[in-house]
N, C-alpha and C positions, 0 to 999 in steps of 0.2 A: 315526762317525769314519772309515770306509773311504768311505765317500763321499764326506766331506772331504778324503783324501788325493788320493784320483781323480782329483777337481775342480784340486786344486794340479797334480796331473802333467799333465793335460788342456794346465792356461795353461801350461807349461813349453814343453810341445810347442806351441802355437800362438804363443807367444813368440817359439821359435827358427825358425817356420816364417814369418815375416813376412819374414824379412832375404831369403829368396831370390829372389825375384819380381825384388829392384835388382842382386841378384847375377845372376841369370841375365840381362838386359840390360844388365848394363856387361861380363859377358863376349861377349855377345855383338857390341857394339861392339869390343873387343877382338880377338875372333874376326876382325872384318868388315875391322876395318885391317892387323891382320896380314897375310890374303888381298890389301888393296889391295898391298901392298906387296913380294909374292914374284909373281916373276915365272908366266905363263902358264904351264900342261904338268904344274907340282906338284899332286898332290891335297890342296888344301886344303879341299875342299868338305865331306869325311867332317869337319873340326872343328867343322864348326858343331851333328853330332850331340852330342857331351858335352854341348851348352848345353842342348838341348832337355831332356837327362834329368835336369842339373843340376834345369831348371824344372819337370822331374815332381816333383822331392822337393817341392815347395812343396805338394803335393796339390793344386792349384789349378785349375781344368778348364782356364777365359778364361787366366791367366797362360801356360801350356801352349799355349793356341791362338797367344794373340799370340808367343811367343817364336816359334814353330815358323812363322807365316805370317811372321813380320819374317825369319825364316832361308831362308824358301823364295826372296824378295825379295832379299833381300840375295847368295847365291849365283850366281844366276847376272850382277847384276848385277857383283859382285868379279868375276869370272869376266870379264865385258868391260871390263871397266877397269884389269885388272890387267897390270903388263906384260910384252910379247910374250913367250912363250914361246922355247926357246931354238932353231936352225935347224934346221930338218928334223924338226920335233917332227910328228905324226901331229896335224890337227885334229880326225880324228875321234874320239881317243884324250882330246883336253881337252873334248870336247862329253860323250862315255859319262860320263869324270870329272864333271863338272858336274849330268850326270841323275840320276847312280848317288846322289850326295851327298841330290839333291832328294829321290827316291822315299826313301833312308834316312830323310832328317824326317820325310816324308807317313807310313812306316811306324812310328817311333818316337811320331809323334804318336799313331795308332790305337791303337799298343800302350799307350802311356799314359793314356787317353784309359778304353780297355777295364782298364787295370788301377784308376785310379781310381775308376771307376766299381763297379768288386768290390771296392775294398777298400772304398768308402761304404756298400755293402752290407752285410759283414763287420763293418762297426762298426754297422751296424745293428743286425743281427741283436744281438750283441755288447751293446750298449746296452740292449736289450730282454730282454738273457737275462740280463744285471745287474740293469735295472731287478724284473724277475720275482725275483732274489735278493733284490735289497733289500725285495721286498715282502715274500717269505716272512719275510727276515730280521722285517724290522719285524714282520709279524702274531706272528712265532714268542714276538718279543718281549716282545709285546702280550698275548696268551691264553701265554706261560709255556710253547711249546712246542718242539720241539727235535727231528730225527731221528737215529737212531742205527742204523750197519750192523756186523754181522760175517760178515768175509768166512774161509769155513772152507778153502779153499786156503793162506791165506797167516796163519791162526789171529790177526786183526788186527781190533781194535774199533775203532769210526773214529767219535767225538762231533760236531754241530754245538756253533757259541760257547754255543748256547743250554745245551743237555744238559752241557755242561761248568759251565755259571755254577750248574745246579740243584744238581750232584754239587759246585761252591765248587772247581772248577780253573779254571784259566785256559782261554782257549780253544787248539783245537787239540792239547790234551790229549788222549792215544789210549792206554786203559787195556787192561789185560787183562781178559777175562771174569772170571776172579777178582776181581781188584779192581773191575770191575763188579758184581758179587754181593754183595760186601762190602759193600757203602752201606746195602743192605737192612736193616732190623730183624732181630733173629733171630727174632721170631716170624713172619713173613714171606718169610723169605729160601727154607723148605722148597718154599713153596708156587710160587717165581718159579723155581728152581731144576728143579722140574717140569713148569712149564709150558717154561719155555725148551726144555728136553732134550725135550719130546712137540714140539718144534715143528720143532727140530733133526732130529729121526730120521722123523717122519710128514709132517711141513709142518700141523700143525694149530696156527690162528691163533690167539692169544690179546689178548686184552684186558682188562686190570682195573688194581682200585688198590689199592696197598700205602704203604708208611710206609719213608723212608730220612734218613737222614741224613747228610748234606752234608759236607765234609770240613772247612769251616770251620763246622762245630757246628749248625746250625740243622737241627730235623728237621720234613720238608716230605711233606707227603699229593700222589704221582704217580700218574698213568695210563701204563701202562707196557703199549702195544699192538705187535704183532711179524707179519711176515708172511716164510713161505718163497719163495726166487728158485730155480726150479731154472733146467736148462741144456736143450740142446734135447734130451738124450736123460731129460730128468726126474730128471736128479739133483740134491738140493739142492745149491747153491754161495753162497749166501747167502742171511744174513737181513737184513729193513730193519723197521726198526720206529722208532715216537716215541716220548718222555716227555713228560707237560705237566703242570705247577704244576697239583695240584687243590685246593691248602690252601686256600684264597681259597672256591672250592665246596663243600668239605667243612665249612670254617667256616659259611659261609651258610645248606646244610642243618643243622648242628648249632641254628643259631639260629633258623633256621621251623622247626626243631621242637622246641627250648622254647620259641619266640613260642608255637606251635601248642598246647602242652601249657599254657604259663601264662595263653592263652585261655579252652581248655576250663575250664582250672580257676576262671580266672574268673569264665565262664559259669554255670560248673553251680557258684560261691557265690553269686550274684547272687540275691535271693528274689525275680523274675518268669523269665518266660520267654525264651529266649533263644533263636534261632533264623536258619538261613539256609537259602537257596533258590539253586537252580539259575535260568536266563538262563529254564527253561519252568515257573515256579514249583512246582516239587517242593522240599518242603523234603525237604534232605539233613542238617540235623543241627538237633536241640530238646534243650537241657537238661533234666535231670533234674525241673525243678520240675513240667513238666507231668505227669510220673508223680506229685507231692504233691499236682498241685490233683486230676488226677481218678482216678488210680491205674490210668491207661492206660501201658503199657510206652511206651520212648521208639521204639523200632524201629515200633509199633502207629501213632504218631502223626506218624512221618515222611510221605513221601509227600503225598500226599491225603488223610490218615489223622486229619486234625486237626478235618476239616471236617465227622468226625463228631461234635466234641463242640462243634460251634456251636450255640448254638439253631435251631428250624427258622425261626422267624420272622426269625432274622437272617444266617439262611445264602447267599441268594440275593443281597442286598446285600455280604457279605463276599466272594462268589467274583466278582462285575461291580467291586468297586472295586480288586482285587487283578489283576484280568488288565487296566483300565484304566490303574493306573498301571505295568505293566510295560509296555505297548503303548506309551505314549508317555514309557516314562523321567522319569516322576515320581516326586515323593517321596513314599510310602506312607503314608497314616494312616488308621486307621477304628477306629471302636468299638464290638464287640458283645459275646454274652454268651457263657459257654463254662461245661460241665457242670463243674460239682464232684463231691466225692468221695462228697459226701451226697445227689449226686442234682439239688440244686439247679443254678440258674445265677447266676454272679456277673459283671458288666460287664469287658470289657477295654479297655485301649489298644493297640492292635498299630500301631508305627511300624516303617520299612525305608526305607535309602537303598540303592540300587547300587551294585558295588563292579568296577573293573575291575584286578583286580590284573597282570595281567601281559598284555602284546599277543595270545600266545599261545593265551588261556587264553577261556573265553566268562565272560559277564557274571554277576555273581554277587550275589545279596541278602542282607545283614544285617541283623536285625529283632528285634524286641524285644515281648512283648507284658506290659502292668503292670496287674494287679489296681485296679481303680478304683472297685470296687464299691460301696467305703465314703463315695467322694467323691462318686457321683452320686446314691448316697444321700440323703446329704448335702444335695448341692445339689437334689436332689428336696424333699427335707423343706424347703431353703431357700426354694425355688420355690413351695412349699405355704406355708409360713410369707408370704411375700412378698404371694403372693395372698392371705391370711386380712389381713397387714397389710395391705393395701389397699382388700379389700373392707371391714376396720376405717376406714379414713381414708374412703373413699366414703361409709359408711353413717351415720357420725356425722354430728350436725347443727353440729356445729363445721366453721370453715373452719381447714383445715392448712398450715403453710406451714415449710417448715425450710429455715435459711441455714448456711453456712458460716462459718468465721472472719475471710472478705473481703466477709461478706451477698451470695454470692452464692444464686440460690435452689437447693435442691437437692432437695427432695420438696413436692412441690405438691396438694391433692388436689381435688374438680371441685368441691366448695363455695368454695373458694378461690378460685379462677378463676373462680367465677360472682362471687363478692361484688368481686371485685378487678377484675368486666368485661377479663379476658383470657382469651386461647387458654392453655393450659396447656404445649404445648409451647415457645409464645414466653414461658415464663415461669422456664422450666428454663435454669438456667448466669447468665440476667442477673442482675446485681446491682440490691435491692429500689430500693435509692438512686436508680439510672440510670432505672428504667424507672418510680417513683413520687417526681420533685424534690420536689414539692412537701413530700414526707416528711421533707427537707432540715432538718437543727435544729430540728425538732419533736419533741412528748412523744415520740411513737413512735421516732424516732432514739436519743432521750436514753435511754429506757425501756431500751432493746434493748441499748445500748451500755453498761448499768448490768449488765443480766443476765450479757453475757459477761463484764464486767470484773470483777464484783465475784461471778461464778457462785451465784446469787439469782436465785428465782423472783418474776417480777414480775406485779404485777397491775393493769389500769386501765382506765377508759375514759378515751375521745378522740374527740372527731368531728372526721372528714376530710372536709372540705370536697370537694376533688376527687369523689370518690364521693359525697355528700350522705348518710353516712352517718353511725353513732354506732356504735362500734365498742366491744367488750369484749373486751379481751385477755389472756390468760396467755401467761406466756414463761418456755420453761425452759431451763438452761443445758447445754450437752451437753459432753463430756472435752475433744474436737477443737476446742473454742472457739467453736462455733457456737451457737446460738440454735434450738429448735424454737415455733414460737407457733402458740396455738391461738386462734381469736379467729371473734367471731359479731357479724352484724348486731344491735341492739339497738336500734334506729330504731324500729321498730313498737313492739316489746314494752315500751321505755319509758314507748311514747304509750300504749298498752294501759293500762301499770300504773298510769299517772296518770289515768287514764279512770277505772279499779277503784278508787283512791285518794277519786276524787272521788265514786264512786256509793256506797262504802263511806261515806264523809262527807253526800250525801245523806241514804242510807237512814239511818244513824245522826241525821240533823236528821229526816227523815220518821217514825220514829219516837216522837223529841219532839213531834213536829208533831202527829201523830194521837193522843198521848196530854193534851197542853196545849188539841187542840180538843175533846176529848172532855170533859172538864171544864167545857169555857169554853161550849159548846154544852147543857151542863146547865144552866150560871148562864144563859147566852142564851133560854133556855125558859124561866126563871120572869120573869125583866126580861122579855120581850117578851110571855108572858101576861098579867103581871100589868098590865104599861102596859098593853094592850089591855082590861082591863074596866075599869080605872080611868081609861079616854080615854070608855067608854061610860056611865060616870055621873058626869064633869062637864060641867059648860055650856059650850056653844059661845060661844066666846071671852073664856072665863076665863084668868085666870091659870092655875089648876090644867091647863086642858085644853094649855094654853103648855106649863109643864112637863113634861106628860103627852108632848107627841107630840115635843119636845128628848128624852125619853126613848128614847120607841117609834125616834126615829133614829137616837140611839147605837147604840141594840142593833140595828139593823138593819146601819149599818156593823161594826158587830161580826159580826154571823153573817156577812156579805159576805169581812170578812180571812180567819175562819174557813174559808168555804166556799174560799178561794186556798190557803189553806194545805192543803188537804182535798187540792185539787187537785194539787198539788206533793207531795204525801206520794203519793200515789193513793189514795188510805183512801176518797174517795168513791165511791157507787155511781151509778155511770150505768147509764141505762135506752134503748142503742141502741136506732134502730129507722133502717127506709131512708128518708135523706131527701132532698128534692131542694135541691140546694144553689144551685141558681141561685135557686129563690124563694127561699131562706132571706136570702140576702146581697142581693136585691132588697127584700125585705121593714125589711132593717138600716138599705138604706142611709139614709131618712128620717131615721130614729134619729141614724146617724153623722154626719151635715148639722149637726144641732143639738149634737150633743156636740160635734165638732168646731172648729165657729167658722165665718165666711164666710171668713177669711185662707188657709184650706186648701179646694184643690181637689179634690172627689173624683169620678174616673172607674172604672163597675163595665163590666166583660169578659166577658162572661156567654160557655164556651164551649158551642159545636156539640153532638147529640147525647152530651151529658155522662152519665155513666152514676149510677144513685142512690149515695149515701154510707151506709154503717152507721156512726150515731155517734146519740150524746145531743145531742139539736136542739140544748134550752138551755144543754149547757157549751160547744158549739160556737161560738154566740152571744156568750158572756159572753169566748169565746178574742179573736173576730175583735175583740170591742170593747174588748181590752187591748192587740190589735195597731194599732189605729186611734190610741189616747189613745198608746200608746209613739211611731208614728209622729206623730201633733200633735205631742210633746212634742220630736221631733227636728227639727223644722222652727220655731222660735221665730217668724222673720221670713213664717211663710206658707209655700204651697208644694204639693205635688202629690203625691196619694193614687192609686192606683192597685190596684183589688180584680180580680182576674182567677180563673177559676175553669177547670177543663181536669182533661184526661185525663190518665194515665201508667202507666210501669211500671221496676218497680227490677225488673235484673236481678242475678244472684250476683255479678257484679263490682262492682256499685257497692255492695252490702250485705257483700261479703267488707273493702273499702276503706272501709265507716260500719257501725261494731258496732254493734247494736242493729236496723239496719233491714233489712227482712225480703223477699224477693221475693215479686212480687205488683203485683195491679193496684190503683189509688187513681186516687181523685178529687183531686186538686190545688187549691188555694186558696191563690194569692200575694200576697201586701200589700207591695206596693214606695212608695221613699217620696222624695221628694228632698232627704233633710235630709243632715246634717252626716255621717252614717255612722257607722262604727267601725272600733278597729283589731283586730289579731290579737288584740292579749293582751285587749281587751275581749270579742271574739270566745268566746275559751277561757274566759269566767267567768261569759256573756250567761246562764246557766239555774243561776246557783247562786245560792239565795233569800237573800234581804235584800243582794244585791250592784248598786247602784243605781249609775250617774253622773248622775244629777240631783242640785240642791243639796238641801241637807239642809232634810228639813222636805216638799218636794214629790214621794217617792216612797218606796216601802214594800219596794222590790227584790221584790215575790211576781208582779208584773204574767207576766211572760216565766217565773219556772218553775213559775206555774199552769198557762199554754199549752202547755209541754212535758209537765208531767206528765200532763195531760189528755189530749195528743194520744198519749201514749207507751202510757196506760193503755186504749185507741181502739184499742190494735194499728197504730198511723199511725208516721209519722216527720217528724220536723221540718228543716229546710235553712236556712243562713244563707249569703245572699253581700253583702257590703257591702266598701265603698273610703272611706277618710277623705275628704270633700267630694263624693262619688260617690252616696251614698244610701243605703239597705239594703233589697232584698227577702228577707222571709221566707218559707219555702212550706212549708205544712203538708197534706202525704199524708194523707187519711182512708181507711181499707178501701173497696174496692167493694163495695154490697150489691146480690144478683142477684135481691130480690125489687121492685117497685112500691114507691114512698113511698103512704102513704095520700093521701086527697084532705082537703082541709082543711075543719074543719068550724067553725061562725061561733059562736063562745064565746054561751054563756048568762048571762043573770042570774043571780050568784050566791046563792043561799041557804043557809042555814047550819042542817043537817036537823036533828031530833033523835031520842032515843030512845026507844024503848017499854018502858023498863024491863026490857032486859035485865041478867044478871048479867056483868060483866066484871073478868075476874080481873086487876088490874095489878100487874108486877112491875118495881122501878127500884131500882136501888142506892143511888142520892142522894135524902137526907130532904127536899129543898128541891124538888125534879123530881116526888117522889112524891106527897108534899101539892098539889103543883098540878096535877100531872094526875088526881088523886084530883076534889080541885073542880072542876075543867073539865069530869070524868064527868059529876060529880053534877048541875053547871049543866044539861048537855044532856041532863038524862031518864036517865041509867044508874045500877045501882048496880055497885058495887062491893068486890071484895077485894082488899085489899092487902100486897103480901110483899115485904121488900127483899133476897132472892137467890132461889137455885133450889129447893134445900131444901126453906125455907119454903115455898113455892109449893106444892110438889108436896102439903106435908101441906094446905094449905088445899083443892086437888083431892081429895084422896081425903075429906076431910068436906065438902063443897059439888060433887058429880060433874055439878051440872048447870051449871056456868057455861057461859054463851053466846059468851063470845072473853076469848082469852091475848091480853092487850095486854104486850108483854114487851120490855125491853133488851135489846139483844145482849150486851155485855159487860160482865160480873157478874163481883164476886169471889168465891171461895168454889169451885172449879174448876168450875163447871158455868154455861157460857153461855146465851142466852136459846137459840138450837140447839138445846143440850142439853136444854134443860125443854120444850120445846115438843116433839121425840123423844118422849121418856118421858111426855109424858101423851096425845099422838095412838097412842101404842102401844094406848093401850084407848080412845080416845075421834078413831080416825081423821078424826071429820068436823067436827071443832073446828077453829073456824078461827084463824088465829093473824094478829096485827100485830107485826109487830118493830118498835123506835124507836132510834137510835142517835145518838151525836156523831159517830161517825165508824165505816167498816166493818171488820171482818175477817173471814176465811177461812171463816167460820161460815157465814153467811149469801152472799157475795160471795167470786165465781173468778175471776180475770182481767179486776175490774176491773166483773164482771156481776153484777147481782143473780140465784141461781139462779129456774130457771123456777117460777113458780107463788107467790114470797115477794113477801108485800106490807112495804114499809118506809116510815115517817115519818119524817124528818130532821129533827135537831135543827140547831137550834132551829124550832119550829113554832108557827100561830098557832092558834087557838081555830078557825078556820076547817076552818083543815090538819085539826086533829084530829075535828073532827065529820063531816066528808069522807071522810077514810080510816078512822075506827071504823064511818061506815054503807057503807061499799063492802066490808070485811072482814065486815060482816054482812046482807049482799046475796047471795041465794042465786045470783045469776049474777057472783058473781066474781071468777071465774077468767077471765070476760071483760076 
C-alpha cells in the first residue's frame, strides 16, 4: 500500500513537472520581446535569468541546456536590435550589462546543472534506501518478523507495522514497556522480564521463545531476540531487538514430532523389521522386532551390529548388494537369512528406498526387512514338489498333455512331444487346434469338448492320420475348465495284441491239430499196414489188388494232410542236420518240371560261397514243393518261377520291427513268382490254416502254414512281399550250420531185415495199433509182450527182466508217458535200448522242435518196412551211430 501511494505521488509530480519545459520557452519569448522593445542602456539581460531557473524546476538536464543556450543567443542579439539607448549613455556600461547577464546563465546553467545532478543522486540513494525498506518490509512480512527499540533517554518503545500487527495494533503504535510485558502469558512474562532487565543493566543478549497474546485475542508462539546499543563512553542508551511469528514452527515441530512418535509407534507394531540408515549405511534406528526374532538389544544391532546375525554364507552377498545400491541410488532388495532366537536361521526380505527429506539434511534409508521363511519354504517344497511332478510326467510311459479353457497347451511332457513329433517349447501357450487342423471336428475335438463341457472323464481311441498313429486317450476335467489328457501310442501294441490273438488261436487250432493227428495217425498205421500185406497176397492185377492200392493211397494222402497239419502245429520232430542247399534245390528242380507243368517257367539262382543250412532235408523239400504248387496255382495263364538261394543276416532292428525273428545269420531261399499277387488283408491271414483263396474243392489252406510252422520250428523266419498284379516272393531264413553237410551217399537196395527172436516188450494205448504192431512183430521173427500204458509195462518188466527192446508210445494215459517208462526201467536195465513211436510229438521226447540226442522215434503212420528198419537199427549194437 505505501508503495502504491509512492507511485501515485511520483505521477503527481511528473504530471505537474511536464507543463514547464512550454512554460519556460514562451517565457522566454516573452522575455526576448520585451528586451526587443525597451530601449538600449536598461538592464534587461539579468531577466532572462528567472527563465533559466523557471526551466530548472522541470528537473530536465536538455530543457535547462536548451533554454539557457536559446538565452545566451537571444541576449546579446536583443541587446543589438534593441533600441538606441538614450544620449550620452556609456557603451561600455551596455556591453558589461550584456556580459554580466550572459556569464549569470553560463553560471545559473552550471549551478543547475550541479544541482540536478545531486538531487538525481539524492533520489537515488533515496530509492534504494526504500527499495531496501520495502524489502525488509516484504521479508519481515513474509517470515512474521518485525524490529523493535527502546530508547532509555527518552523511556520510549518504538514497533515496526510488523511487531505492531503480531501484538493486533495498528501500526505505528508506540507502547510502553509495561504494556509491552503485558502481552506475555503469565507463565512467561517472569522469565522475559529477566532477561530484558539482565540486558538493560549488563548488555547481555537474549534470544528465545515465549507465548503472548495479541490484543485482538489470538495467542501466537514469538522469538523475542534483544541486543544492547551503548554510547561512545559504554554506556547503554538503547536497546534494539526483533519479534518473529514462530507458531507456524512451533506447529511444524509439534507435528514431526507426533509424525515422529506415530512412526515409531508404527514401526515397532508392525511384526517384521523396520529400519533406517544413514547416506554411509549405518543403521541409526531398528524396531523392537529384531530384539523378538533374536533377542539381540536394539542399540546391539544398530550400527553394523546387524551383520552379525546374517548367516556367514550369506553375509558377503548382503554387504556388496547393500553398498551397491547405495553407490548408485538404487532401490534395495535382497534376501538372506538372519539368526533366530533358537539359534536357527530364517529367510528375509530386506527392501529400502532413499529418502531425501530436507535440502539440508544428507540422504537417508528406509527399510524394511519381512520374515519369508515360511514362503520359501514353501516354494522350496513347491520347487521339490514340481521336480518330483515332472520327473512323474517324464518317467511315465503316457504322453501328457494339459490345456486350458481356450486348449491352449499348458504342461506338455517329452513323451508328448516325441509322440506329437514337436519341440516342447513350440508347444507351450499354442492352442492344440492351431498347431494340429487337422484335429479340427474330429473325435478328439468332440471328446475333449465333452470332458470340459459336461466335466467327465473321457475315454477312446482314434487314429490320427496326421501322425500315422492309433491313439488311447484318457481326458480329465480340471475346476479352471481345462482338460488334462493322458494318451499313449497304441499302433504297435495293437498289432502286437492281434499278432497274440492270433498265435493264441493258433496254438489253441495246434493243439487240436496234434491231438486229432495223433489219433488219425493210429488209424493211419493199421489202414496202411494192413493195405500193405493184404496188396502182398493178392494178384497182380486183380480186383482185390485195385482195391488194395485205391486203399494204400488214401491212407497215404492221409498221413501226407496229417504230416501238414503236424507241421503247422509243430508237434513234428525234425531231424536237423547241415545241409547244402544249393544241391538240394538242384536236385528238386526235375521234380518241380514235372509237378509244375511246361506253362510255368522255372529259373534256379544258385548263390556264391553259400554257407551250409541246419534244417531237416526232407521238410525242407516238401516246404519248397508247397511254395512251387502255391506259386503254379497263382499263375493260371503260365508264367515265371524263380528259386534263388543266398546269404543274410537279420539284425536287432529288423527282429525288434518282426516279433518272432531272431538275429543271426541264414541261408536264404526265395521263391518269386509272377502271378496275380496278393493284397494286405490277404497278406495278414497268408499262415492261418484252412484259410485258402482258391475255389473250393482245390485247396486245403495247410499248404503255407505247414511252411511257416516248419520254418518257425527250424529256428528260421519266414518274409512276404507281394503287390496285387505284381507277383509275390517268399523268402524263408534257415539257421546257419558251421559244420560240412555230409557227402551224399547212393541209396541201396531195399530189404526188409528180420528177427532172431528177440523178446520185445510193446507198449500202445490204442487196441487197434496194438494188435498190429503185435503182428507185424510177430511176422518179422520177434516175440513179444504187450501192455497198453505204463503201469502195465513196468509189471511185465519186472517178471520178464530179460526183454531185448521197449518198443513204446510216447503219449499214454494213465500219467506216465512212454519217457517216463522208459526212465524207470533203464534205471536198472541202463543198456536197454528203447524205440519210441508216436502220432505226433511232445516235450517228452522233443525240445524245440528236436528230437533229444541219442532217441530213436518211428512216426506214425509207418510201413512194415519203417518198422523192421528201425526195430533192427534199435537193436544194432552200433546205434547210436
Amino acid at each position: 500500500m505505501m508503495n502504491r501511494e509512492r507511485s501515485t505521488c511520483a505521477a503527481r509530480h511528473i504530471g505537474r513537472r511536464i507543463w514547464i519545459p512550454p512554460l519556460a520557452f514562451a517565457l522566454l519569448a516573452l522575455t526576448f520581446a520585451f528586451d526587443l522593445s525597451t530601449p538600449q542602456g536598461f538592464a534587461h539581460g539579468i531577466l532572462y535569468l528567472p527563465v533559466v531557473l523557471i526551466a530548472l524546476l522541470g528537473r530536465n538536464s536538455g530543457v535547462l541546456v536548451a533554454i539557457t543556450l536559446t538565452a545566451l543567443v537571444l541576449v546579446p542579439v536583443a541587446g543589438w536590435l534593441s533600441p538606441p539607448p538614450p544620449a550620452g549613455f556609456p557603451l561600455h556600461l551596455l556591453v558589461a550589462n550584456r556580459v554580466a547577464a550572459m556569464l549569470a546563465l553560463l553560471l545559473a546553467m552550471a549551478v543547475g546543472l550541479f544541482t540536478l545532478r545531486l538531487q538525481r543522486r539524492l533520489v537515488a540513494v533515496h530509492e534504494k534506501a526504500q527499495g531496501q525498506a520495502d524489502l525488509l518490509e516484504i521479508a519481515g512480512a513474509l517470515g512474521q518478523l518485525g524490529g523493535w527499540s527502546y530508547d532509555l533517554r527518552t523511556m520510549r518503545v518504538e514497533w515496526s507495522a510488523e511487531v505492531a500487527r503480531l501484538h493486533g495494533r495498528p501500526p505505528g503504535h508506540q507502547p510502553d514497556v509495561e504494556e509491552g510485558l503485558s502481552y506475555y502469558l503469565e507463565a512467561d512474562r517472569p522469565r522475559i522480564e529477566t532477561m530484558f532487565n539482565a540486558c538493560l543493566q549488563t548488555g547481555v543478549p537474549f534470544d528465545d521463545e515465549f507465548q503472548l497474546r495479541a490484543f485482538d485475542g489470538p495467542v501466537r508462539w514469538v522469538r523475542v531476540a534483544a541486543r544492547a546499543q551503548r554510547d561512545m563512553r559504554g554506556k547503554i542508551i538503547r536497546l534494539h531487538g526483533a519479534i518473529q511469528d514462530v507458531s507456524a514452527h512451533k506447529q511444524t515441530q509439534r507435528q514431526l514430532a507426533e509424525s515422529a512418535q506415530s512412526w515409531r509407534r508404527l514401526a515397532e507394531a508392525m511384526p517384521f523389521i523396520v529400519w533406517t540408515s544413514n547416506a554411509q549405511g549405518h543403521i541409526d534406528y531398528i524396531s523392537p522386532a529384531i530384539t523378538e526374532l533374536s533377542g539381540v538389544a536394539q542399540r546391539d544391532a544398530m550400527g553394523e551390529g546387524w551383520l552379525d546375525l546374517v548367516h556367514p554364507d550369506d553375509r558377503n552377498n548382503a554387504i556388496s548388494v547393500w553398498t551397491e545400491a547405495r553407490q548408485n541410488s538404487n532401490r534395495y532388495e535382497n534376501v538372506f537369512r538372519l539368526r533366530a532366537l533358537n539359534g536357527q536361521y530364517r529367510w528375509h526380505l530386506a527392501r529400502s528406498i532413499k529418502q531425501h527429506f530436507h535440502p539440508d539434511q544428507e540422504e537417508a534409508w528406509c527399510g524394511t526387512a519381512v520374515d519369508i521363511h515360511d514362503r520359501v519354504e514353501l516354494e522350496r517344497h513347491a520347487v521339490d514338489a514340481r521336480n518330483r511332478y515332472e520327473a512323474v510326467l517324464e518317467s511315465t510311459n503316457d504322453a501328457v498333455l494339459a490345456l486350458d479353457a481356450q486348449g491352449r497347451v499348458t504342461v506338455v511332457n517329452g513323451r508328448a512331444a516325441h509322440l506329437l513329433q514337436r519341440d516342447r517349447q513350440d508347444l507351450i501357450g499354442t492352442t492344440v487346434w492351431d498347431e494340429f487342423p487337422q484335429g479340427r471336428g474330429s473325435v478328439f475335438q468332440s471328446e475333449y469338448e465333452r470332458c470340459r463341457r459336461e466335466q467327465v472323464t473321457v475315454r477312446f481311441e482314434e487314429y490320427f492320420s496326421p501322425l500315422n498313429a492309433l491313439f488311447e486317450v484318457t481326458a480329465y476335467p480340471s475346476q479352471d475348465g481345462g482338460v488334462t489328457i493322458f494318451f499313449r501310442d497304441v499302433t504297435e501294441l495293437r498289432r502286437v495284441a492281434e499278432q497274440m490273438r492270433q498265435l493264441r488261436r493258433l496254438e489253441a487250432i495246434g493243439q487240436l491239430t496234434g491231438g486229432v493227428a495223433h489219433d488219425f495217425n493210429n488209424l493211419l498205421t493199421v489202414v496202411m499196414g494192413n493195405a500193405e500185406m493184404l496188396r502182398d497176397r493178392s494178384a497182380e492185377g486183380s480186383i482185390e489188388r485195385e482195391l488194395v492200392d485205391t486203399l494204400a493211397e488214401a491212407a497215404a494222402r492221409g498221413a501226407a494232410m496229417t504230416q501238414r497239419l503236424l507241421a503247422f502245429a509243430r508237434k513234428q520232430a525234425l531231424s536237423p542236420q547241415p545241409v547244402d542247399v544249393n544241391r538240394l534245390v538242384s536236385e528238386m528242380a526235375p521234380l518241380l518240371r514235372r509237378a509244375l507243368g511246361e506253362h510255368i517257367q522255372i529259373e534256379v539262382v544258385q548263390g556264391l560261397d553259400l554257407w551250409p543250412a541246419l534244417v531237416d532235408p526232407g521238410q525242407l523239400e516238401n516246404a519248397l514243393l508247397n511254395l512251387a504248387i502255391n506259386a503254379r496255382d497263382a499263375m493260371p495263364g503260365g508264367g515265371h518261377l524263380l528259386i534263388e538261394t543266398n546269404i543274410g543276416h537279420l539284425d536287432a532292428t529288423y527282429a525288434e520291427k518282426n516279433p518272432g525273428a531272431q538275429v543271426g545269420d541264414y541261408v536264404v531261399v526265395t521263391v518269386t513268382d509272377t502271378g496275380i499277387g496278393m493284397t494286405r488283408e490277404v497278406q495278414q491271414r497268408l499262415f492261418e490254416p484252412f484259410f485258402t483263396t482258391k475255389p473250393k474243392g482245390q485247396g486245403t489252406g495247410l499248404g503255407l502254414p505247414m511252411v511257416h510252422g516248419f520254418v518257425k520250428q527250424s529256428s528260421g523266419h519266414v518274409s512276404v512281399y507281394s503287390e496285387p498284379g505284381e507277383g509275390t516272393a517268399m523268402k524263408i531264413y534257415i539257421p546257419r550250420s558251421h559244420a560240412a553237410p555230409p557227402e551224399p551217399v547212393a541209396p541201396a537196395r531195399e530189404e526188409v531185415p528180420l528177427g532172431r527172436g528177440e523178446l520185445v516188450l510193446l507198449v500202445e494205448d490204442d487196441d487197434l495199433v496194438r494188435h498190429f504192431a503185435s503182428a507185424q512183430l510177430h511176422s518179422l521173427g520177434y516175440r513179444t509182450l504187450v501192455a497198453a500204458n505204463g503201469p502195465a509195462a513196468l509189471e511185465l518188466f519186472k517178471q520178464h527182466p530179460d526183454i531185448d527192446l521197449l518198443f513204446t508210445d510216447v503219449v499214454m494215459p494213465g500219467g506216465m508217458s512212454g519217457r517216463d517208462l522208459a526212465d524207470n526201467i533203464q534205471a536198472s536195465r541202463p543198456d536197454l535200448p528203447v524205440l519210441y513211436t508216436s502220432g505226433y510229438t511232445d516235450n517228452a521226447i522233443v525240445h524245440q522242435g528236436r528230437l533229444d540226442a541219442g532217441v530213436m522215434l518211428l512216426n506214425k503212420p509207418y510201413r512194415r518196412g519203417e518198422l523192421a528198419h528201425r526195430v533192427r537199427q534199435a537193436l544194432s549194437p552200433d546205434r547210436d551211430k
